[in-house]
C-alpha positions in Angstrom: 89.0 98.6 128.4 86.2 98.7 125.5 87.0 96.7 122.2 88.3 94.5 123.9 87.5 90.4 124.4 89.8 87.6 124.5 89.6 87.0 120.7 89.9 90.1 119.9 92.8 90.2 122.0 94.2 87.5 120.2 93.8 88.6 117.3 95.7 92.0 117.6 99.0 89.8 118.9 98.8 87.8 116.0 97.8 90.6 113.1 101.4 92.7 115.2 103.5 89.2 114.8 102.0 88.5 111.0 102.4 92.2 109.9 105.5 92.9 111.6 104.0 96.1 112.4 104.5 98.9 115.3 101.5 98.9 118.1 100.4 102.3 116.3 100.2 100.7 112.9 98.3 98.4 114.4 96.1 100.9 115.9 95.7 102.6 113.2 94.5 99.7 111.1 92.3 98.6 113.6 90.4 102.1 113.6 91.2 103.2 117.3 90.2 106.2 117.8 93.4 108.9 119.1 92.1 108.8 122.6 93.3 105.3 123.0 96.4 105.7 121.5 98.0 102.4 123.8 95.2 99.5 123.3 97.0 97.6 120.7 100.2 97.2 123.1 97.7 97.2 125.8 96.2 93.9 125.0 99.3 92.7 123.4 101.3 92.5 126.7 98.4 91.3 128.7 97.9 88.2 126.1 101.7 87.8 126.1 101.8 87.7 130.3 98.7 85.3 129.6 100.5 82.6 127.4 103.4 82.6 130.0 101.8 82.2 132.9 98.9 79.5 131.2 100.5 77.8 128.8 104.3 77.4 128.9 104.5 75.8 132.4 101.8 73.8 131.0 102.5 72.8 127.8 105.9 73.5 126.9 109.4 72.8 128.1 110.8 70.1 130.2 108.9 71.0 133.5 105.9 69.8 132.2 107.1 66.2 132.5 107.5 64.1 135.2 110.4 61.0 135.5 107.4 58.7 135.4 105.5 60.2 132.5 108.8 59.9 130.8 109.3 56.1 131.2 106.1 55.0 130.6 105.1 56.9 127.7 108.2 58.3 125.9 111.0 55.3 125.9 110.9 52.5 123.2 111.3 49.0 125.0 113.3 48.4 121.8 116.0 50.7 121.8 116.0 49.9 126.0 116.8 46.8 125.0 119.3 47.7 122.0 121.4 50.0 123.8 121.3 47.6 126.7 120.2 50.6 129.0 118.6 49.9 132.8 114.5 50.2 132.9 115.1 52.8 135.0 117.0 55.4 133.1 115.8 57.9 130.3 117.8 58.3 127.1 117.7 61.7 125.7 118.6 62.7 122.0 119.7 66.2 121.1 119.7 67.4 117.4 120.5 71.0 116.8 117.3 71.6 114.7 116.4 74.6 116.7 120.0 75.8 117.6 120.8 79.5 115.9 124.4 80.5 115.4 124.8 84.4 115.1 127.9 85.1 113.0 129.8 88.2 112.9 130.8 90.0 109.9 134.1 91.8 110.2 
């Protein structure tokens, strides 16, 4: 497609996700012309399938760990030795800081 780069790309995603805006809207304030009415969602589902298949698995999420990455980088000798826990075995700590309860409203 024309108008199109990676930055530009980029761009459109984040002006939709800032703006809250519909892929038309978008279009519209981009000045796309009527003939390509589908560019903005377009390029925003191509940079979407981008960012899951480049950089989740490779940056975010447990997978990207291994067991030895984990014990040689990410457990304190000092708690290892205040908990009195093995050398071998990785402690993990859970906080609900990103845990979202939907309520109802009856």
């Amino acid at each position: 497609m024309i108008y199109r780069s990676t930055k530009n790309a980029l761009a459109m995603l984040l002006m939709k996700l800032r703006l809250q805006s519909a892929c038309i809207t978008t279009n519209n304030c981009l000045s796309f012309r009527h003939q390509q009415p589908l560019i903005v969602s377009d390029c925003i589902r191509d940079v979407l399938k981008a960012l899951k298949d480049g950089l989740v698995p490779h940056h975010l999420g447990y997978h990207r760990f291994t067991r030895e990455s984990l014990l040689s980088n990410h457990m304190s000798s000092y708690f290892t030795k205040v908990l009195d826990i093995p050398d071998d075995s990785i402690v993990t700590i859970l906080d609900g800081t990103y845990l979202y309860v939907e309520v109802t409203i009856a």
